[in-house]
C-alpha positions as CSV (number, residue, x, y, z in Angstrom):
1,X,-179.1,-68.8,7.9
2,X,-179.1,-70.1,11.6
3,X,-177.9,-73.7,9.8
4,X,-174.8,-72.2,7.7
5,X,-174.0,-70.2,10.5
6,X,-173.8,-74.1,12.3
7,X,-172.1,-75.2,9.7
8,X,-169.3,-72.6,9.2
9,X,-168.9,-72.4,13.4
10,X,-168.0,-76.1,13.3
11,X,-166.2,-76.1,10.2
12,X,-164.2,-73.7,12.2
13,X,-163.5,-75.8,15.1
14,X,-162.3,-78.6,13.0
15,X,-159.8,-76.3,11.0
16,X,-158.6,-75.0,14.5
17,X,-158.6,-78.4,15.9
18,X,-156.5,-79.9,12.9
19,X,-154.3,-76.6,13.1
20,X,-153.3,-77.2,16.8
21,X,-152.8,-80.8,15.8
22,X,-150.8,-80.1,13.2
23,X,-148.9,-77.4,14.8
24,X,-148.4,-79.3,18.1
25,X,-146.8,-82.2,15.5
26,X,-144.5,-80.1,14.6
27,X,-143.4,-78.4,17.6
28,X,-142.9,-81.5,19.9
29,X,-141.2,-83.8,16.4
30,X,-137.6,-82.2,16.9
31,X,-137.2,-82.0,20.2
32,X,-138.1,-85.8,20.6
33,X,-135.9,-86.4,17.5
34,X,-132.7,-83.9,18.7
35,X,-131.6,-86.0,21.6
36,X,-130.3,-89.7,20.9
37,X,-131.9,-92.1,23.2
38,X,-129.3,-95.1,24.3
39,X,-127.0,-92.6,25.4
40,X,-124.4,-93.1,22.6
41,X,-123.3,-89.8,21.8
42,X,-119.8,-87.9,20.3
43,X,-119.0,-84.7,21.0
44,X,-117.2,-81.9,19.3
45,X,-115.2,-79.0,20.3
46,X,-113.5,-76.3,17.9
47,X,-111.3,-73.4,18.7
48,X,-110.5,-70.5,16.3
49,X,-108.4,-67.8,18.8
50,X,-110.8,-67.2,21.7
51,X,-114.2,-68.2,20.1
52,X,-114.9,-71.8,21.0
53,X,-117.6,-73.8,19.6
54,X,-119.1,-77.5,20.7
55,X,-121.8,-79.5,19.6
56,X,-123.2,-82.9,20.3
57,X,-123.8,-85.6,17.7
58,X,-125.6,-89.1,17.9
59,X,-125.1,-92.3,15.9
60,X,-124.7,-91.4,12.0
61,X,-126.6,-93.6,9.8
62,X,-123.9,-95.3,8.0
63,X,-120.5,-97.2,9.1
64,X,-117.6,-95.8,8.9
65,X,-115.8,-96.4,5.9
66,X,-112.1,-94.7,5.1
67,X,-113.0,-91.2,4.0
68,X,-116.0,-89.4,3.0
69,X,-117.3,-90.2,-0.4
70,X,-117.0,-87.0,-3.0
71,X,-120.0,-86.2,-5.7
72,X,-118.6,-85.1,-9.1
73,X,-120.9,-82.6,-9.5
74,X,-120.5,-79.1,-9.6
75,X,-119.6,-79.0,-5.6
76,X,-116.2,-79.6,-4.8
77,X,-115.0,-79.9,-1.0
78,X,-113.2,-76.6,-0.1
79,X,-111.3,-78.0,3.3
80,X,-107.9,-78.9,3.8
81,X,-107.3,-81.0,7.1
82,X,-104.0,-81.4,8.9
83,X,-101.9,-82.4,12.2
84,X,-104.8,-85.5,12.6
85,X,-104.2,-87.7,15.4
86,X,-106.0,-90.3,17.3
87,X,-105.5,-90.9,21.0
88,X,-108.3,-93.2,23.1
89,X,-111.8,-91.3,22.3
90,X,-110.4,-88.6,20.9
91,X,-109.5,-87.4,17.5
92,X,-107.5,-84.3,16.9
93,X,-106.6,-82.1,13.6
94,X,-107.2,-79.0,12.0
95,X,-108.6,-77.7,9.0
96,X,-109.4,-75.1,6.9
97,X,-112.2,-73.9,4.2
98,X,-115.2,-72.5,3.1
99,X,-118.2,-74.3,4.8
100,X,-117.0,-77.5,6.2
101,X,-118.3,-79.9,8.4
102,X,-116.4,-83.0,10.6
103,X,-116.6,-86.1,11.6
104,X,-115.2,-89.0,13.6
105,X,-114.9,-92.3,12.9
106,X,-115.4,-94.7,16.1
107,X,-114.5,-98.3,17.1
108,X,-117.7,-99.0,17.1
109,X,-117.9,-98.8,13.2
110,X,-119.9,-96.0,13.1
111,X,-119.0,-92.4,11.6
112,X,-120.2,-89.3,13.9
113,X,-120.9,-86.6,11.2
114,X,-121.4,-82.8,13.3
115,X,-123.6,-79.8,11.7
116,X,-122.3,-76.8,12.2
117,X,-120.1,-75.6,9.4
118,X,-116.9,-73.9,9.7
119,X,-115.5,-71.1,7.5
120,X,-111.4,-70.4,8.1
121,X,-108.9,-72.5,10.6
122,X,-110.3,-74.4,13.3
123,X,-108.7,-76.8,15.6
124,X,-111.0,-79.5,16.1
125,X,-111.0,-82.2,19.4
126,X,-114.1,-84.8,18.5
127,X,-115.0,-87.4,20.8
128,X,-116.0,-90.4,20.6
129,X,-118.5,-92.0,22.7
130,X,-118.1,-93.8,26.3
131,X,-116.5,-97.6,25.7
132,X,-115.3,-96.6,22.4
133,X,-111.9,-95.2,20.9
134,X,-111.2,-93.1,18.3
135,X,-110.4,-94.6,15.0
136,X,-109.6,-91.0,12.5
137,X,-111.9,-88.1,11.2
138,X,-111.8,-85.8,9.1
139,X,-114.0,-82.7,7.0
140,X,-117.1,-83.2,4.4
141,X,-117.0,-79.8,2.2
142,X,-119.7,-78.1,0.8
């Protein structure tokens, strides 16, 4: 009995081991993953009356390329975008839907897509990143 007990109590260990392994993994992964690390970063800011929201966003994965491409599926986009306007970093417009997200499309050829969604009229100020200028944006619906 002395021998399983050896067994089990080390089994143990290992499992608790693994488990704050595992566990620490996961803790630590998006917090080294949330913050871009060269510094190249856009920023949004939206205002519906008095509430004011603003995020941060780093380098999308693909270029920037015209508008966002639309599935045929079931999903259609449920945003309307209007009044958009580029001036030096900064794009301007406002929109309107159901569960919308935005983006902004820099001169460095790279599209700066922001994850909070947006339900009703917002007016949206992105900017783009230090050295760069605003090229356009615009809303990905879901």
């Amino acid at each position: 009995m002395g021998e399983k007990m050896k067994i089990r109590r080390t089994l143990g260990l290992v499992g608790a081991g693994a488990m704050l392994t595992l566990g620490g993994g996961v803790f630590l992964a998006p917090a080294a993953s949330a913050a871009p690390t060269d510094g190249q970063v856009a920023s949004s800011r939206a205002e519906q009356g008095q509430t004011v929201k603003a995020e941060v966003a780093g380098k999308s994965l693909g270029k920037a390329a015209g508008s966002a491409a639309v599935s045929k599926g079931a999903t259609a986009i449920q945003a309307s975008c209007w009044n958009g306007s580029a001036s030096g970093r900064n794009f301007y417009m406002t929109c309107s839907g159901n569960g919308y997200r935005v983006y902004v499309d820099c001169s460095n050829g790279l599209r700066y897509t922001f994850g909070t969604y947006y339900y009703g009229t917002w007016n949206h100020t992105l900017t783009c990143p230090a050295g760069t200028s605003a090229v356009w944006g615009g809303s990905i619906g879901g």
